[in-house]
Biopython code that builds the backbone (N, CA, C, O; Angstrom):
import numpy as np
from Bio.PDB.StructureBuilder import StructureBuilder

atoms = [
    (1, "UNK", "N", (20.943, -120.110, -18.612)),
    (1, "UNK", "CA", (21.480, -121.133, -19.484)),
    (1, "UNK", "C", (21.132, -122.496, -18.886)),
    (1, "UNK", "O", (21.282, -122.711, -17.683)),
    (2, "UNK", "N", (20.646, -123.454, -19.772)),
    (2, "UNK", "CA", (20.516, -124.628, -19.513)),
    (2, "UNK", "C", (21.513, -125.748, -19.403)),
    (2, "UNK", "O", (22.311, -125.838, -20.335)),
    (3, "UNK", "N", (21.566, -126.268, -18.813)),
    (3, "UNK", "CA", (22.689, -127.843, -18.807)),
    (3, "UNK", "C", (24.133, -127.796, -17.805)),
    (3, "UNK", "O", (23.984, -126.841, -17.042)),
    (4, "UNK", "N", (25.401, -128.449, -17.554)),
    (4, "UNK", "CA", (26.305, -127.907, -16.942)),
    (4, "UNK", "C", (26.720, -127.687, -17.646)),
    (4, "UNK", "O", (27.761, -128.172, -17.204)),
    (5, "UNK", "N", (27.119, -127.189, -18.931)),
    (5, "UNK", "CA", (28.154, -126.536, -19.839)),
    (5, "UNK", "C", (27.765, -124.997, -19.809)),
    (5, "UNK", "O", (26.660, -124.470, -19.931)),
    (6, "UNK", "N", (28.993, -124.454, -19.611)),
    (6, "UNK", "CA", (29.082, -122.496, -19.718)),
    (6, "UNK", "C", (29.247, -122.318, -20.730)),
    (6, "UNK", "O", (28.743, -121.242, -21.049)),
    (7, "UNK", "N", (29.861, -122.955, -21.764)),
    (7, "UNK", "CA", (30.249, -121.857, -23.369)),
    (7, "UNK", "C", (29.115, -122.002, -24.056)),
    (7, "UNK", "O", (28.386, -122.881, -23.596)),
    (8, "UNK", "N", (28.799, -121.563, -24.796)),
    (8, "UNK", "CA", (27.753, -121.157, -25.864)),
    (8, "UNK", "C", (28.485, -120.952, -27.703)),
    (8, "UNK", "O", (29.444, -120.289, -28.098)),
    (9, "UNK", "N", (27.693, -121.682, -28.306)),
    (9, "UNK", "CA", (28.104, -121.027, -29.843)),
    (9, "UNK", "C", (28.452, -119.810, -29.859)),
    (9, "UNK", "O", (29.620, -119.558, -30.156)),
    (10, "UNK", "N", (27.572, -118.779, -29.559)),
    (10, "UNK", "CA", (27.753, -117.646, -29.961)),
    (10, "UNK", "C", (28.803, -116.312, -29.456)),
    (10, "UNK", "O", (28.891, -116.447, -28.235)),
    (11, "UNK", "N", (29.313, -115.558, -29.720)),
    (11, "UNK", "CA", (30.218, -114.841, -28.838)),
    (11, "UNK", "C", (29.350, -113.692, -27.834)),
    (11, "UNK", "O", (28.182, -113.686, -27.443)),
    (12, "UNK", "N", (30.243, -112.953, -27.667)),
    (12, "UNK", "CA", (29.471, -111.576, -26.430)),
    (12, "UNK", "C", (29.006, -110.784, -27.614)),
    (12, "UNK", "O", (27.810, -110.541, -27.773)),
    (13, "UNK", "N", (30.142, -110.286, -28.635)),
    (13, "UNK", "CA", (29.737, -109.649, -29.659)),
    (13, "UNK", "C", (27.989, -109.843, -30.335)),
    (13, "UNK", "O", (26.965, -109.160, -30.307)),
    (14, "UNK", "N", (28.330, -110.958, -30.818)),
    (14, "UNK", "CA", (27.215, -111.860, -31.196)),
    (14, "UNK", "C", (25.970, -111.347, -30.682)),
    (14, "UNK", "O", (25.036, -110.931, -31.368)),
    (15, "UNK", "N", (26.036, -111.422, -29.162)),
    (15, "UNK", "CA", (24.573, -111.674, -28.218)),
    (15, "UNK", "C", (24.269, -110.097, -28.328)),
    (15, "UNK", "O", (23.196, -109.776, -28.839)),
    (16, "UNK", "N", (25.072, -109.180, -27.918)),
    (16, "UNK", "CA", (24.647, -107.900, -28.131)),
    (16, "UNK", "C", (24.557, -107.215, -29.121)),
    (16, "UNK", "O", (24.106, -106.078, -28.985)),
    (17, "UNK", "N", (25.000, -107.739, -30.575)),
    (17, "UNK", "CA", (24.540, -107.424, -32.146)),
    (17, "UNK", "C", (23.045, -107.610, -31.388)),
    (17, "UNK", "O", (22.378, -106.765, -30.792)),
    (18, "UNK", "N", (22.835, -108.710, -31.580)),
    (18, "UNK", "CA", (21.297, -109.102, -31.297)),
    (18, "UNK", "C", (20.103, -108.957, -30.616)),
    (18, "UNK", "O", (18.965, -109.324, -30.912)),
    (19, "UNK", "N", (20.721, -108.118, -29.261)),
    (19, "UNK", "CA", (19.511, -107.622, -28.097)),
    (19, "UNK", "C", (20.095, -105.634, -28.600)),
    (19, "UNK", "O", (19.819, -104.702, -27.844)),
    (20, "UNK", "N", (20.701, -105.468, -29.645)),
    (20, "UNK", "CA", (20.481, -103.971, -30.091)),
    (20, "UNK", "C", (19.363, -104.070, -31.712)),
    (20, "UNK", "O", (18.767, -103.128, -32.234)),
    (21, "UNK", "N", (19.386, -105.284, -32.096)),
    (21, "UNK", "CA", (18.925, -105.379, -33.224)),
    (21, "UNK", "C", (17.367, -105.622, -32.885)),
    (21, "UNK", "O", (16.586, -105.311, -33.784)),
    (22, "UNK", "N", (16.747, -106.216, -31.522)),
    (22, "UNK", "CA", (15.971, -106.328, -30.842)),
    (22, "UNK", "C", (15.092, -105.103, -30.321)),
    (22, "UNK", "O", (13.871, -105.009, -30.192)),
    (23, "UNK", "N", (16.213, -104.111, -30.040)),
    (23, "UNK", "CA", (15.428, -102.992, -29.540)),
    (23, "UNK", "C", (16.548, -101.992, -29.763)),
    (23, "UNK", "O", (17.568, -102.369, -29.187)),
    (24, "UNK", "N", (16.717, -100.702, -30.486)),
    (24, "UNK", "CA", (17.130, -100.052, -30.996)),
    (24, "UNK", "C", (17.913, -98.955, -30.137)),
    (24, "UNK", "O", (18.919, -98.299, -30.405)),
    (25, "UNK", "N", (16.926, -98.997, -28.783)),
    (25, "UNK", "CA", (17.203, -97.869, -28.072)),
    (25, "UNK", "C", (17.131, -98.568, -26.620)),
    (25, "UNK", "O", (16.482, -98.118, -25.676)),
    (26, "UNK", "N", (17.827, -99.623, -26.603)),
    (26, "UNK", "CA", (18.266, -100.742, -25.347)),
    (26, "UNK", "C", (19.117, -99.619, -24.783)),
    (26, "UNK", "O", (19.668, -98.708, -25.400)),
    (27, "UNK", "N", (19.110, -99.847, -23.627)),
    (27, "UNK", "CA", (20.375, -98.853, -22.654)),
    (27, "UNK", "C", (21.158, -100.038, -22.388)),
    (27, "UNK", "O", (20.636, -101.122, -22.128)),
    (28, "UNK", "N", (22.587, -99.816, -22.457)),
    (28, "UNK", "CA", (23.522, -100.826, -22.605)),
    (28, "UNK", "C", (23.296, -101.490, -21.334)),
    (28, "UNK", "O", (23.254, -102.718, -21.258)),
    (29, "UNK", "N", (23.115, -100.546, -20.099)),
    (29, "UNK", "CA", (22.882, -101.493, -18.880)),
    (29, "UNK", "C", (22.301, -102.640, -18.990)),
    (29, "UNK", "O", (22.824, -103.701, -18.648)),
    (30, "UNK", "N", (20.956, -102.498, -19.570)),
    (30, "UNK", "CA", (20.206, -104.090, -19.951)),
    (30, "UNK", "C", (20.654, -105.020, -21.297)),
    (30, "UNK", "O", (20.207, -106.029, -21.843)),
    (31, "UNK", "N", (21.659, -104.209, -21.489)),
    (31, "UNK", "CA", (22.203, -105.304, -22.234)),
    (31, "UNK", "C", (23.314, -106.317, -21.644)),
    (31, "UNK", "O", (23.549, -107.478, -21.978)),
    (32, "UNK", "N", (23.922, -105.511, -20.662)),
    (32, "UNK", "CA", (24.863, -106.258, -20.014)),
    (32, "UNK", "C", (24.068, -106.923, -19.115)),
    (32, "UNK", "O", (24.246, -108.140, -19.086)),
    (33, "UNK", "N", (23.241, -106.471, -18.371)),
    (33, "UNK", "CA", (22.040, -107.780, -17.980)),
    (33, "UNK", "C", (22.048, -109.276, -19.078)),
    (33, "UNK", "O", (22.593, -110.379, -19.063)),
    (34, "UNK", "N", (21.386, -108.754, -19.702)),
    (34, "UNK", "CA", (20.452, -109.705, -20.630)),
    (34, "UNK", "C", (21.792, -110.818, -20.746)),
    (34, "UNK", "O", (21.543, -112.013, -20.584)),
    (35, "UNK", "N", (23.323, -110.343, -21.053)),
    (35, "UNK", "CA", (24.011, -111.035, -22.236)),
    (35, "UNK", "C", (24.981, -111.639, -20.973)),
    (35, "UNK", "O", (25.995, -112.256, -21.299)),
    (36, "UNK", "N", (24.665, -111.459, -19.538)),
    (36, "UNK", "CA", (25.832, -111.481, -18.529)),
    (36, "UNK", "C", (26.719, -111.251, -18.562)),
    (36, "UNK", "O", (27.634, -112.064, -18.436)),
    (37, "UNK", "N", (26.911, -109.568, -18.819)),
    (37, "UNK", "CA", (28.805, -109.158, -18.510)),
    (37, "UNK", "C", (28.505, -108.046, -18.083)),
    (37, "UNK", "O", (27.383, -107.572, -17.903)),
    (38, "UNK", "N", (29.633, -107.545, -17.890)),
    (38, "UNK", "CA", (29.570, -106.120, -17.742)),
    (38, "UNK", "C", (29.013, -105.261, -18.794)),
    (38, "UNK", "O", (28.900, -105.481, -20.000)),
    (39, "UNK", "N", (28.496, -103.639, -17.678)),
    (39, "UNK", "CA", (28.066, -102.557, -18.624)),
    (39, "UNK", "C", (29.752, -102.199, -19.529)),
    (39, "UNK", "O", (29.811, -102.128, -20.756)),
    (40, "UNK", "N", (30.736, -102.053, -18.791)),
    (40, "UNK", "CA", (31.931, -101.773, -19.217)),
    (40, "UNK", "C", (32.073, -102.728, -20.558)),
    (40, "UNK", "O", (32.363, -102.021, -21.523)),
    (41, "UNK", "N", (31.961, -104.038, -20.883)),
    (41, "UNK", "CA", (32.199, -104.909, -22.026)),
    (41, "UNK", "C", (31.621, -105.134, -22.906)),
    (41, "UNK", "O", (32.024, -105.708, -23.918)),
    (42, "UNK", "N", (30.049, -104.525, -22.584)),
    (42, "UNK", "CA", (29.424, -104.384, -23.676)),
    (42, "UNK", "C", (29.484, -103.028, -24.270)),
    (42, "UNK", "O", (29.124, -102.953, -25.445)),
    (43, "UNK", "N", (29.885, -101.903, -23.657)),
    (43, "UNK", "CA", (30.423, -100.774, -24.360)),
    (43, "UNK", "C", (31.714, -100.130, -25.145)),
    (43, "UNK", "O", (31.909, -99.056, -25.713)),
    (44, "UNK", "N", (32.549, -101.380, -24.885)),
    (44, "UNK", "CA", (33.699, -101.744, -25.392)),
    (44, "UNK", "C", (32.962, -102.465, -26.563)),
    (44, "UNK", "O", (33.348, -102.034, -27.649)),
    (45, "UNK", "N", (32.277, -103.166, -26.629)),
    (45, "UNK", "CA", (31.883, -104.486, -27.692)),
    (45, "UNK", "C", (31.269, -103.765, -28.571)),
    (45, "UNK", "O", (31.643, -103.811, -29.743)),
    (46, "UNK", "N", (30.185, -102.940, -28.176)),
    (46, "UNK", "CA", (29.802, -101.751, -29.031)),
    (46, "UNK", "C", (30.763, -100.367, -29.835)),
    (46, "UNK", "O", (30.331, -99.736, -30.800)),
    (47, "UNK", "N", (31.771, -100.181, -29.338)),
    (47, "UNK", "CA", (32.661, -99.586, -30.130)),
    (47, "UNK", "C", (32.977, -100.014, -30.878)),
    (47, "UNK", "O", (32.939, -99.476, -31.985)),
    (48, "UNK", "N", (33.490, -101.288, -30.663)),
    (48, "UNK", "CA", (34.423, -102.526, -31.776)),
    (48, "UNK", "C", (33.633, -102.836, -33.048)),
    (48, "UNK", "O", (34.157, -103.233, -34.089)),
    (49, "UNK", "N", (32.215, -102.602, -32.858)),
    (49, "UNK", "CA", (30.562, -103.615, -33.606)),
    (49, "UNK", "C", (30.789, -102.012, -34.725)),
    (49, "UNK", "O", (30.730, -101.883, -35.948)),
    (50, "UNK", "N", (31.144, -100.674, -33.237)),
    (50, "UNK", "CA", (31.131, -99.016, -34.517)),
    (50, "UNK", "C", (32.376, -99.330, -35.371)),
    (50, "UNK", "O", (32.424, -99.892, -36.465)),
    (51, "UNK", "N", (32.896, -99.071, -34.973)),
    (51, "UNK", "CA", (34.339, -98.575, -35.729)),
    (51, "UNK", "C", (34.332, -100.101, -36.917)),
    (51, "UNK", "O", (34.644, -99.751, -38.055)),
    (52, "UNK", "N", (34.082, -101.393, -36.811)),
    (52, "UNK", "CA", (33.737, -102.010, -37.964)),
    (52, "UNK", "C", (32.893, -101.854, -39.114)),
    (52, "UNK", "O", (33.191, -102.463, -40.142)),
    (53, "UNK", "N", (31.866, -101.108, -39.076)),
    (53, "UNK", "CA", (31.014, -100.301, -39.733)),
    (53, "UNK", "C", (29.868, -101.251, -39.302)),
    (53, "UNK", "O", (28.905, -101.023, -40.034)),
    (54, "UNK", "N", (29.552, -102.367, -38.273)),
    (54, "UNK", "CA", (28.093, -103.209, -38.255)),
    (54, "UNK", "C", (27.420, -101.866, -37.402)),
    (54, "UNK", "O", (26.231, -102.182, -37.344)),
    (55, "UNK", "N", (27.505, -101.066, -36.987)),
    (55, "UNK", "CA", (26.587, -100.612, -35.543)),
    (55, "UNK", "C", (27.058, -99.223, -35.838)),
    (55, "UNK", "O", (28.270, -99.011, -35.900)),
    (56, "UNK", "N", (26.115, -98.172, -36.042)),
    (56, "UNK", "CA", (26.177, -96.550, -35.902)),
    (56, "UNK", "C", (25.252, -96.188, -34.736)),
    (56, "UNK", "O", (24.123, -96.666, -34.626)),
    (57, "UNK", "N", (25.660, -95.528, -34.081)),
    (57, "UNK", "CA", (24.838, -95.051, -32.766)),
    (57, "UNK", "C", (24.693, -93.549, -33.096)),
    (57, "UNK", "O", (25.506, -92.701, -33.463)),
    (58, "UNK", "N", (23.203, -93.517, -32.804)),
    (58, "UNK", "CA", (22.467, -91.938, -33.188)),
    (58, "UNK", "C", (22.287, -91.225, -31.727)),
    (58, "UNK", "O", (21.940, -91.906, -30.762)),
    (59, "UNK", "N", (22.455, -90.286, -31.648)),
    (59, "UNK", "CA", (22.166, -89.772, -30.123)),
    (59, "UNK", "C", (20.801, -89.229, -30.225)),
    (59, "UNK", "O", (20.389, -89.040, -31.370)),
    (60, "UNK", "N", (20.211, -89.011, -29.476)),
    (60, "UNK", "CA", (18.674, -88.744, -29.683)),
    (60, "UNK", "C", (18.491, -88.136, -27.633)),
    (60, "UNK", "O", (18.350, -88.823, -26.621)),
    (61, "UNK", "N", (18.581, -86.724, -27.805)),
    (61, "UNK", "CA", (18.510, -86.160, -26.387)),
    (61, "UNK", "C", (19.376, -87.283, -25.587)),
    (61, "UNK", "O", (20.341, -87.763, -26.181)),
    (62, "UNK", "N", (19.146, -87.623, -24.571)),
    (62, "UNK", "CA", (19.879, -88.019, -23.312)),
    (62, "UNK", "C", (19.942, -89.441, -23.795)),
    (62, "UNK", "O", (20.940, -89.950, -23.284)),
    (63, "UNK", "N", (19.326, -90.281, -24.539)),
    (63, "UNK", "CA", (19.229, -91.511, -25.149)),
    (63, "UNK", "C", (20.300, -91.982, -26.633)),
    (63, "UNK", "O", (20.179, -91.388, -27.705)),
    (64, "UNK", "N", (21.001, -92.778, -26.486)),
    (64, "UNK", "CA", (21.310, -93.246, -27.773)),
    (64, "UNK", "C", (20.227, -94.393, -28.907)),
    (64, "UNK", "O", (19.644, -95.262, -28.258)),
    (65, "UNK", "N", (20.053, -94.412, -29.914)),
    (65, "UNK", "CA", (19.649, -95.334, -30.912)),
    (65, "UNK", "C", (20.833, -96.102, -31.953)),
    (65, "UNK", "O", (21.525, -95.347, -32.635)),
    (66, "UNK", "N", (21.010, -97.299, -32.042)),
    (66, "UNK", "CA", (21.381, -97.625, -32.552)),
    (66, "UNK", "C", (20.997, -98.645, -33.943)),
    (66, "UNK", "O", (20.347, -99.690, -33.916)),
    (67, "UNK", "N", (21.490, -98.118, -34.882)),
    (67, "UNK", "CA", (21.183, -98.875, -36.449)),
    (67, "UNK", "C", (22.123, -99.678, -37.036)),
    (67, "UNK", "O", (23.157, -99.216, -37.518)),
    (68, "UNK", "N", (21.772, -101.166, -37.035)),
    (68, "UNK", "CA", (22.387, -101.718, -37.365)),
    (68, "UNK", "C", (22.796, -101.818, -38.942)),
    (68, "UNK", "O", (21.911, -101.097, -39.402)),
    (69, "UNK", "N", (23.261, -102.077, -39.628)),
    (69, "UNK", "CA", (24.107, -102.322, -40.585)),
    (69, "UNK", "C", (24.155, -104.054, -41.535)),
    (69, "UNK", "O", (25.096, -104.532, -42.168)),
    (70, "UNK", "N", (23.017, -104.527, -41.335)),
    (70, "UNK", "CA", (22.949, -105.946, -42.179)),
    (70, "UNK", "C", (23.654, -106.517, -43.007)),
    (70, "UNK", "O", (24.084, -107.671, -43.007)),
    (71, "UNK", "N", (23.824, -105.391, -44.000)),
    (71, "UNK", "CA", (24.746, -105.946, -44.902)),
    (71, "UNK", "C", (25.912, -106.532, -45.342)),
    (71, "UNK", "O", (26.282, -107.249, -46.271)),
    (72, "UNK", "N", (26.540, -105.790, -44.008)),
    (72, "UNK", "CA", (27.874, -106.188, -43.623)),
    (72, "UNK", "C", (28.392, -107.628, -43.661)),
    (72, "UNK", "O", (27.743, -108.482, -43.057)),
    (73, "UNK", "N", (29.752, -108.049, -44.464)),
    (73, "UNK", "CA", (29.647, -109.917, -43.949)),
    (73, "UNK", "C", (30.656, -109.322, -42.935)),
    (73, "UNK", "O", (31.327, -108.306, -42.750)),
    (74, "UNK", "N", (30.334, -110.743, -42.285)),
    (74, "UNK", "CA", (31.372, -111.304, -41.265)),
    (74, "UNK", "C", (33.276, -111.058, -41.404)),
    (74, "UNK", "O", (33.889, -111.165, -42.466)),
    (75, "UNK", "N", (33.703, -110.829, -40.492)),
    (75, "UNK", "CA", (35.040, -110.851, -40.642)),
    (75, "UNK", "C", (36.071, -112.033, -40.425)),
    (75, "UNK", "O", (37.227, -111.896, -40.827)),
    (76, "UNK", "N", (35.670, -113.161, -39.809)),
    (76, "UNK", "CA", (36.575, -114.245, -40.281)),
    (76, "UNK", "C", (36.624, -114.923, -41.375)),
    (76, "UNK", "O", (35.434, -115.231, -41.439)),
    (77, "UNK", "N", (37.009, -115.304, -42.118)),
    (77, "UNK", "CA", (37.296, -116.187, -43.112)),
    (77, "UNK", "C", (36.613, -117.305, -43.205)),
    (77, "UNK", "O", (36.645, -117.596, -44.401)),
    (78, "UNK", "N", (35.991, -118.130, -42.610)),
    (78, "UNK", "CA", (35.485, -118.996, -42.719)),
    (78, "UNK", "C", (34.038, -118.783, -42.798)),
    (78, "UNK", "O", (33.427, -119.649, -43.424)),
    (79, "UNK", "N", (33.346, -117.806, -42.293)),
    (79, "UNK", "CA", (32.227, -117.124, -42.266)),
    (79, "UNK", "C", (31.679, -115.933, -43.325)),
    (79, "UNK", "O", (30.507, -115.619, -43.535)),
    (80, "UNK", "N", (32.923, -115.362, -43.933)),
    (80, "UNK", "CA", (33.062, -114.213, -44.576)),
    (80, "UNK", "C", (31.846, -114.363, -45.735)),
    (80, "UNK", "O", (30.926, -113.546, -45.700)),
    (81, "UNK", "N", (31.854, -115.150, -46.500)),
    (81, "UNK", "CA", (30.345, -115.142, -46.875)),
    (81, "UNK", "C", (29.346, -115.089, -46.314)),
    (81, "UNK", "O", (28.465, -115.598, -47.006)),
    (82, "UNK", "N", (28.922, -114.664, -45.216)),
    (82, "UNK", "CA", (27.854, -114.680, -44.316)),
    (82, "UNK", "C", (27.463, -113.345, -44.430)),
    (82, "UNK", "O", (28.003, -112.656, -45.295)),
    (83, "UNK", "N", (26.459, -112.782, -43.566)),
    (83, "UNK", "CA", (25.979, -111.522, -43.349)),
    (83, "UNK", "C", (25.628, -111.137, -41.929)),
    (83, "UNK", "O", (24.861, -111.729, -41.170)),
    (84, "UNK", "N", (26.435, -109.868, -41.674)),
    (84, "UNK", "CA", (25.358, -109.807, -40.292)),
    (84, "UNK", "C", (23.830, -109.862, -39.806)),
    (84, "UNK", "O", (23.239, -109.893, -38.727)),
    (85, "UNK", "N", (23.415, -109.858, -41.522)),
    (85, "UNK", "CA", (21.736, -110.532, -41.464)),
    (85, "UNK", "C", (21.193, -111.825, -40.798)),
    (85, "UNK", "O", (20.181, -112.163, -40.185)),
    (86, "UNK", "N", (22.602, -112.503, -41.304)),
    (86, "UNK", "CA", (22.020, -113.883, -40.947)),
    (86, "UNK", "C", (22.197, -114.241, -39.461)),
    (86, "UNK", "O", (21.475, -115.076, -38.916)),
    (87, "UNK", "N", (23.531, -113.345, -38.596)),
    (87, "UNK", "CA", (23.483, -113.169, -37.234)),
    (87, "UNK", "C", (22.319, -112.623, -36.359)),
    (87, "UNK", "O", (22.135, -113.093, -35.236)),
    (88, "UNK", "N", (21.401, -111.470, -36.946)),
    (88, "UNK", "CA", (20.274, -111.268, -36.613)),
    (88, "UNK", "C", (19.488, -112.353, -36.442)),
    (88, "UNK", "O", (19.501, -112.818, -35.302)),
    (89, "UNK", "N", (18.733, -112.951, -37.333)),
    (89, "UNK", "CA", (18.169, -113.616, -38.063)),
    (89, "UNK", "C", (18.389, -115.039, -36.840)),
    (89, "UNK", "O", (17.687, -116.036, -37.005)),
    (90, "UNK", "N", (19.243, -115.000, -35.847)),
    (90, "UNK", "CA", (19.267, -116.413, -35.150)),
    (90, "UNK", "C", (18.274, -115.447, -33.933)),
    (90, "UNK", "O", (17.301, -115.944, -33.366)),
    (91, "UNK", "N", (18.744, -114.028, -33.696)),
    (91, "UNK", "CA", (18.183, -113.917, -32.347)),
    (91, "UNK", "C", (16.462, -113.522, -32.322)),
    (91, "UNK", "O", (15.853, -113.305, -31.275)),
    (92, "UNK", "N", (15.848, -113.482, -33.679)),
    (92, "UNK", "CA", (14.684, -113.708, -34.012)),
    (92, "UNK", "C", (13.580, -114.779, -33.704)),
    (92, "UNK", "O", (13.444, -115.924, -34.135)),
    (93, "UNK", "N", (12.894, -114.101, -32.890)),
    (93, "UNK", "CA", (12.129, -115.063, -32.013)),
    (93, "UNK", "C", (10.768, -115.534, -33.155)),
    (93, "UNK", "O", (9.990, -114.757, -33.709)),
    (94, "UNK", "N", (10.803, -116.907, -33.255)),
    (94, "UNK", "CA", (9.853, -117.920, -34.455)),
    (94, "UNK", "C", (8.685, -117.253, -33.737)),
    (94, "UNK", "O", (8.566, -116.566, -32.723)),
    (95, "UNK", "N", (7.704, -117.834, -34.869)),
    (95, "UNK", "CA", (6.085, -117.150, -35.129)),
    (95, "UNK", "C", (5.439, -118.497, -34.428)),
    (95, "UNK", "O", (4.295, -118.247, -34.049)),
    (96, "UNK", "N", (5.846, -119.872, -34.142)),
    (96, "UNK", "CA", (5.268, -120.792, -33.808)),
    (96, "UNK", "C", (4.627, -121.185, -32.796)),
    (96, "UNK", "O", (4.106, -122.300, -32.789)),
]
sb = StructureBuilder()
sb.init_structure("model")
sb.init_model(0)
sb.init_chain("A")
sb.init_seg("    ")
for serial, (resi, resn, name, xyz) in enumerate(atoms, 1):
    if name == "N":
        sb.init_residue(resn, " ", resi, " ")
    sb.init_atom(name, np.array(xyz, "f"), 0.0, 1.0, " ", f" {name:<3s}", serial, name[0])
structure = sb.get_structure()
């Protein structure tokens, strides 16, 4: 992260919607890398992402895959017109 400020727009949720939407069959370890937290909080974060209906996890031999769910809007109110598309859609790296 750049600058002295620690918070970020986005939440934990957020960052790991986005590095599973990135790569399907991420092992959570590098996700808790990538997003700085724990393996423990991002597998918590990933339950929370299942049981909302954004995130179904496929088991595939010793590996999980996970499919995200786009369609889904957002659950706060102020966002609720949104889509988890459009949360993707930030961690999408430009063509430029």
């Amino acid at each position: 992260m750049t600058g002295e400020t620690s918070w970020t727009f986005l939440t934990n949720h957020s960052h790991v919607l986005i590095c599973l939407s990135q790569d399907s069959e991420v092992r959570l370890r590098d996700v808790a890398l990538k997003v700085g937290i724990t393996e423990r909080a991002v597998q918590r974060i990933v339950a929370e992402l299942e049981e909302g209906g954004v995130v179904t996890r496929h088991r595939e031999g010793r590996r999980n895959r996970y499919e995200i769910h786009p369609e889904i809007k957002l659950r706060h109110e102020i966002e609720a017109h949104r889509s988890v598309a459009e949360i993707i859609a930030l961690g999408e790296k430009s063509e430029k």
